[in-house]
C-alpha positions as CSV (number, residue, x, y, z in Angstrom):
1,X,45.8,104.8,169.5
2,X,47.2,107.0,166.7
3,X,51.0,105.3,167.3
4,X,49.4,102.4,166.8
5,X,47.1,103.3,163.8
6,X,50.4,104.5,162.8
7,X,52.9,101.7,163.4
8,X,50.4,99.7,161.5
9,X,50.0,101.9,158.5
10,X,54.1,101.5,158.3
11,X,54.0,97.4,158.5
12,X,51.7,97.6,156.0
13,X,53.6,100.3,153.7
14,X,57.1,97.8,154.0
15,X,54.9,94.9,152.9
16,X,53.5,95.6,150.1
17,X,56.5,97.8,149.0
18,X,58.7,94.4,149.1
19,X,56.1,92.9,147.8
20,X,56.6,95.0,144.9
21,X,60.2,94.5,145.1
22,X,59.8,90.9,144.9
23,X,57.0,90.1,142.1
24,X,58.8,92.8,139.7
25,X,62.4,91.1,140.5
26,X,60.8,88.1,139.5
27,X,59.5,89.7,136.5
28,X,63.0,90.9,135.1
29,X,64.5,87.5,136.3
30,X,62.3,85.7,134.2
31,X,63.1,87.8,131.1
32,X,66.6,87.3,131.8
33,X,66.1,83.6,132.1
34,X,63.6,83.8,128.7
35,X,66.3,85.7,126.8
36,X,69.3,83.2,128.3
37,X,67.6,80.1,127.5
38,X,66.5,81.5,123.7
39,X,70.4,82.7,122.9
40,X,71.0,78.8,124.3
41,X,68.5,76.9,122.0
42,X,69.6,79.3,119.1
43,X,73.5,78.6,119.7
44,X,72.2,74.6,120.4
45,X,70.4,74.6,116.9
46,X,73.4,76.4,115.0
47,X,76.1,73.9,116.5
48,X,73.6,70.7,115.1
49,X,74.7,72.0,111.5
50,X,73.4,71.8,108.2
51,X,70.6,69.6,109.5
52,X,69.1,71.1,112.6
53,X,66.3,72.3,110.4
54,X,65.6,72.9,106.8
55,X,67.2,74.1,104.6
56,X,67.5,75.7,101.0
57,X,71.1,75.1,98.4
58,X,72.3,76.5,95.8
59,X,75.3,74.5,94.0
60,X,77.4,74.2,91.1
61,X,79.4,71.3,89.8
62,X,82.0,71.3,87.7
63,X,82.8,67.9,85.9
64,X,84.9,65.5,83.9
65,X,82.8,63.9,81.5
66,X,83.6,60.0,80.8
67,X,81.3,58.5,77.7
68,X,80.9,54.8,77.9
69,X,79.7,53.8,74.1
70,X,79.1,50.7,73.2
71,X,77.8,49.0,70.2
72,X,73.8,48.2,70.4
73,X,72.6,44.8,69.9
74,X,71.3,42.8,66.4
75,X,69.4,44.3,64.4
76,X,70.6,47.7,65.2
77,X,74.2,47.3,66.3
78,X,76.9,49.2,64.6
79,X,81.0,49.4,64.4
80,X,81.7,52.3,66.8
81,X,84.4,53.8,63.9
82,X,86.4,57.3,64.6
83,X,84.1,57.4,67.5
84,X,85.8,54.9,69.7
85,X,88.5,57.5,69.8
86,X,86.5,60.3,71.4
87,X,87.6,62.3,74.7
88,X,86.2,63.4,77.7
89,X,85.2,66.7,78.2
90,X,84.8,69.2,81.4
91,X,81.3,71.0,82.0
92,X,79.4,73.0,84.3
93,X,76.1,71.9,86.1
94,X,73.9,74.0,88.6
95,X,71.0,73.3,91.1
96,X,68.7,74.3,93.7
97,X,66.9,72.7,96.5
98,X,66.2,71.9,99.6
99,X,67.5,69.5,102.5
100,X,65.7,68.4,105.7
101,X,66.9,66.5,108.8
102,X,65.3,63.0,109.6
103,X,67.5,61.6,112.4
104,X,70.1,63.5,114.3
105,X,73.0,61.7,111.5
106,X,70.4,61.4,108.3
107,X,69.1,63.8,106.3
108,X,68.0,63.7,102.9
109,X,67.6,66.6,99.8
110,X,66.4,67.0,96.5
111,X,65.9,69.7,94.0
112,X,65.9,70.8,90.1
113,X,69.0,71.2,88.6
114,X,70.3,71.6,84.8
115,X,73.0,69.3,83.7
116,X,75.6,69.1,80.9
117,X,77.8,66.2,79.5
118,X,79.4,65.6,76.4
119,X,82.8,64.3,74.6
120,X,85.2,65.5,71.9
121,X,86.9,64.3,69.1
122,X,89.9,65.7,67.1
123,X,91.5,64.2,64.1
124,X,94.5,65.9,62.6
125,X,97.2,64.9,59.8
126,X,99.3,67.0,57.6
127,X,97.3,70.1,56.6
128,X,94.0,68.4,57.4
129,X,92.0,68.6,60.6
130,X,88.8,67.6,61.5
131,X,87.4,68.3,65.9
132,X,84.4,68.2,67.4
133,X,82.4,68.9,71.0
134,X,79.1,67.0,71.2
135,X,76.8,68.8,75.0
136,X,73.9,67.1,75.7
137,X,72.0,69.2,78.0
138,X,69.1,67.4,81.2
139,X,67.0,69.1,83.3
140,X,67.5,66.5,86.7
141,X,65.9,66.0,89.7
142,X,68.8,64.9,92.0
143,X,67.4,63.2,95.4
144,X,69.8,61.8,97.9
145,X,70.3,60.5,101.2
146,X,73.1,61.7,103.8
147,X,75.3,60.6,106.4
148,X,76.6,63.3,108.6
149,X,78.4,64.2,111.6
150,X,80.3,67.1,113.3
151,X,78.9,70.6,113.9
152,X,81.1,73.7,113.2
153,X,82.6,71.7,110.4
154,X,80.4,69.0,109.4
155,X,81.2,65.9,107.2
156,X,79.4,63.6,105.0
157,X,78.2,60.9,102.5
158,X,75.4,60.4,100.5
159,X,73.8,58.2,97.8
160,X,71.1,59.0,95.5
161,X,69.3,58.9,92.6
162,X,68.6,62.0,89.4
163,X,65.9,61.1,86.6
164,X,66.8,63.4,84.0
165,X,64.8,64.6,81.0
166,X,66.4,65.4,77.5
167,X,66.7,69.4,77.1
168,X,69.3,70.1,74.2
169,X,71.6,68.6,71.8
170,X,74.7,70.3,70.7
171,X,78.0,69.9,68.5
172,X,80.4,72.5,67.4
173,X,82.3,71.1,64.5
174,X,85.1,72.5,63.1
175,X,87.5,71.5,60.2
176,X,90.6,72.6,57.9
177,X,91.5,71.9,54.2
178,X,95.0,73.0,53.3
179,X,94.2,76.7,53.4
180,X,90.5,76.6,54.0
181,X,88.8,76.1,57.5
182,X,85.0,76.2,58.7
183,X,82.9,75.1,60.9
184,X,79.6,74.6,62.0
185,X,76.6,74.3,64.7
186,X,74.6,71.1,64.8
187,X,71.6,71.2,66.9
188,X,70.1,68.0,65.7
189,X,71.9,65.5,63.9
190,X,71.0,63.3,61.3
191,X,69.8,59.9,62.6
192,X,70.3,60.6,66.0
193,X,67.0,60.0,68.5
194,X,68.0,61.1,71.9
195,X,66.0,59.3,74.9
196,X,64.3,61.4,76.5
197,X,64.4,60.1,80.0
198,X,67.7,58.1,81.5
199,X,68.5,57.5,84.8
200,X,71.8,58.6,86.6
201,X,73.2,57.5,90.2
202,X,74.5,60.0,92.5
203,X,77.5,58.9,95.1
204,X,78.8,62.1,97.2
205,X,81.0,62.9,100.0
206,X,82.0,66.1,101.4
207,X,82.0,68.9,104.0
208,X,80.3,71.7,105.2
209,X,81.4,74.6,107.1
210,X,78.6,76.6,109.6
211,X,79.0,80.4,109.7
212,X,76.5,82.5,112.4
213,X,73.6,84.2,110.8
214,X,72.3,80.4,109.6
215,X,74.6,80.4,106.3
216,X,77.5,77.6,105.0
217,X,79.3,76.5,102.6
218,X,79.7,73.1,101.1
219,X,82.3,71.9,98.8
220,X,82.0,67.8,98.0
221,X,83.4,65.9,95.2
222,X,80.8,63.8,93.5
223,X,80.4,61.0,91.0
224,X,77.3,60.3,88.5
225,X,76.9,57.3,87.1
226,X,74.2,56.8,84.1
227,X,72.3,53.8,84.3
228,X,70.3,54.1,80.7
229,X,71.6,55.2,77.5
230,X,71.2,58.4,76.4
231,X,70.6,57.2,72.7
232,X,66.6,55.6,71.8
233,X,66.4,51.5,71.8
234,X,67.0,51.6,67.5
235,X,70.2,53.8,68.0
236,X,73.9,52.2,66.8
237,X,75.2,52.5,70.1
238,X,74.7,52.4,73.8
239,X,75.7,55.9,75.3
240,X,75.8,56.2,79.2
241,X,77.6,58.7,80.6
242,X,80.2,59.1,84.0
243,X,80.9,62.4,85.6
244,X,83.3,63.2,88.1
245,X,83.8,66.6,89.7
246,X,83.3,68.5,92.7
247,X,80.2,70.5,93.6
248,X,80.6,73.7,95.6
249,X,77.9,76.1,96.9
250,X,75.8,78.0,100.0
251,X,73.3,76.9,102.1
252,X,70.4,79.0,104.3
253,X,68.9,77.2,107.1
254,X,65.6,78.1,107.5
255,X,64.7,78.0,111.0
């Protein structure tokens, strides 16, 4: 009776020892599948790109500046003068915002950013000189739609639009007189009204390079296109201005 008791006691010592064996092998097998299938989805959302979730920029641009002036209509139309022979002139633009995916290729973005565009003009002849640099200066709020595709390196296009308001008017003059010179800081001008809203387009394309830890870089050449004038309705002339550049900057995905 006691081998018996006793082979018993063993059968049931093996059993629930493998027993043991088994659940807590399938407890460390699960974690190993947990942790394999999380280091998947993370390596699965880094490989989408820019897109795979959202996503925070911050950009600058660099520009040439292209004025298009035209003389306003009757009653307030004037001859455009020394100012048909003004210049284009490079400047520097920043913003920051955020981008979010909306199909697998589309995404969109949109932001603040603080734009600058002006021209130039230099007259000289003999020992006389006259030059100026006109800035006006926008606060915008760029929106834009994109086309992409690729993953490590990622490509696209996009279309938008940027309502800007009216921050800051500038002009650095500067002149010489046989042996005198000067010059001089406008930050208004007299009879000048700027608008206080106009309307720009935005056509982009570019590319976009993914780095681990959720960071990349974009670099994309861009063009902006004003649709309204910068000048009011009673101005002499019809300002819009054209900006081409490139726009360079880093990105954080956020999830």
């Amino acid at each position: 009776m006691k081998v018996v008791s006793l082979i018993l006691f063993l059968g049931l010592f093996s059993f629930v020892t493998e027993a043991q064996v088994v659940i807590g092998g399938s407890e460390e097998s699960n974690k190993t599948q947990a942790k394999k299938k999380e280091k998947r989805q993370k390596k699965e959302r880094s490989s989408v790109g820019l897109d795979a979730a959202s996503s925070i920029y911050l950009v600058s641009n660099w520009s040439m500046n292209n004025r298009q002036l035209i003389t306003n209509k009757a009653p307030y139309g004037d001859t455009l003068g020394f100012r048909a022979n003004e210049t284009s002139m490079g400047s520097w633009s920043f913003a920051l915002g955020i981008r979010n995916r909306i199909t697998p290729r589309l995404s969109w973005d949109g932001g603040v950013s603080f734009n600058r565009n002006g021209e130039n003009y230099s007259f000289e002849e003999q020992d006389t000189s006259f030059s100026y640099s006109t800035t006006y200066q926008y606060i915008g709020m760029p929106f834009r739609l994109n086309f992409t595709f690729g993953k490590t390196v990622e490509f696209f296009g996009g279309i938008g639009v940027m309502p800007q308001l009216f921050s800051s008017y500038r002009q650095e003059v500067k002149w010489r007189s046989g042996d005198s010179n000067g010059g001089e800081t406008l930050k208004s001008k007299p009879g000048y009204a700027p608008n206080s809203f106009v309307l720009s387009g935005l056509v982009n394309l570019g590319v976009c390079l993914h780095f681990e830890k959720n960071w990349s870089l974009l670099v994309s050449p861009e063009l902006r296109y004003q649709f309204t004038s910068s000048y009011n309705k009673q101005d002499d002339f019809v300002h819009k201005n054209r900006a081409y550049g490139i726009t360079f900057g880093l990105i954080r995905r956020l999830q």
